[in-house]
C-alpha positions as CSV (number, residue, x, y, z in Angstrom):
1,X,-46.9,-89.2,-49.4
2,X,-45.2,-88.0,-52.4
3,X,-42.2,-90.4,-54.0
4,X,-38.5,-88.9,-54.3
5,X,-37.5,-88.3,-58.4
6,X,-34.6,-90.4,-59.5
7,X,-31.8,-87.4,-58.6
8,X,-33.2,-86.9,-54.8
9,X,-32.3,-90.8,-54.1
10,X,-29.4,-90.4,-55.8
11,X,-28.3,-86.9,-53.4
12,X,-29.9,-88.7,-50.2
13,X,-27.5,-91.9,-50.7
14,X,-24.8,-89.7,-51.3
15,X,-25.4,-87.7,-48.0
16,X,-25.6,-90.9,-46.3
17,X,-23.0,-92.4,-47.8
18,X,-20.5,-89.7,-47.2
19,X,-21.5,-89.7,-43.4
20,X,-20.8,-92.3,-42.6
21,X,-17.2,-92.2,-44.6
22,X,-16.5,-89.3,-42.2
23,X,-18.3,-91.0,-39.2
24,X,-15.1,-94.1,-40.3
25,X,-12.4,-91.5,-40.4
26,X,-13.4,-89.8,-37.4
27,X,-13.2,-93.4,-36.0
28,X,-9.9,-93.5,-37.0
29,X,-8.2,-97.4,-36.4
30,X,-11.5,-98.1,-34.6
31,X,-12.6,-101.5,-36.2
32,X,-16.7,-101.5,-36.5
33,X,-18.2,-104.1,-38.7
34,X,-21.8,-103.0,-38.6
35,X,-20.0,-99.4,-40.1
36,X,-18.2,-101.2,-42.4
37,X,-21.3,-103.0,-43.7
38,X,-23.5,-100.2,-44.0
39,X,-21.1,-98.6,-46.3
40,X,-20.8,-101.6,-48.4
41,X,-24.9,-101.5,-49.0
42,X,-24.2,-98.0,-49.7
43,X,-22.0,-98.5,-52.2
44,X,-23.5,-101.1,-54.0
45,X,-27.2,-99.1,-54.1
46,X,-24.8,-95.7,-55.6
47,X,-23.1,-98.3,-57.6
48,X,-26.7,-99.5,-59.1
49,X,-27.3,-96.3,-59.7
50,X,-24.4,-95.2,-61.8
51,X,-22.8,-93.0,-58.9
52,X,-18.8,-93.4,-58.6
53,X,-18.2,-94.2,-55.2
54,X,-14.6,-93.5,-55.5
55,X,-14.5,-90.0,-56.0
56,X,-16.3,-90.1,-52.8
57,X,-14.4,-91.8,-50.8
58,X,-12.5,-90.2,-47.7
């Protein structure tokens, strides 16, 4: 099994990460904690990594 570099983390977690930003707008005033949590790990591992969430952000 061959490990991901340092930039292919980085580019997954930002594909996940901005799924599930448009999986919450599609959602619209839908409340869904587990969502909300999952992009909270999200942004703290792209946060770890030196990534600015907020230029990301729907």
């Amino acid at each position: 099994m061959e490990e991901m570099s340092d930039k292919e983390l980085v580019t997954v977690t930002i594909d996940r990460y901005t799924s599930l930003q448009r999986i919450k707008k599609a959602n619209g005033e839908t409340v869904n904690e587990e969502l909300d949590y999952q992009i909270k790990t999200l942004m703290a591992m792209l946060a770890s990594m030196g990534v600015n969430v907020e230029d990301l952000t729907l």
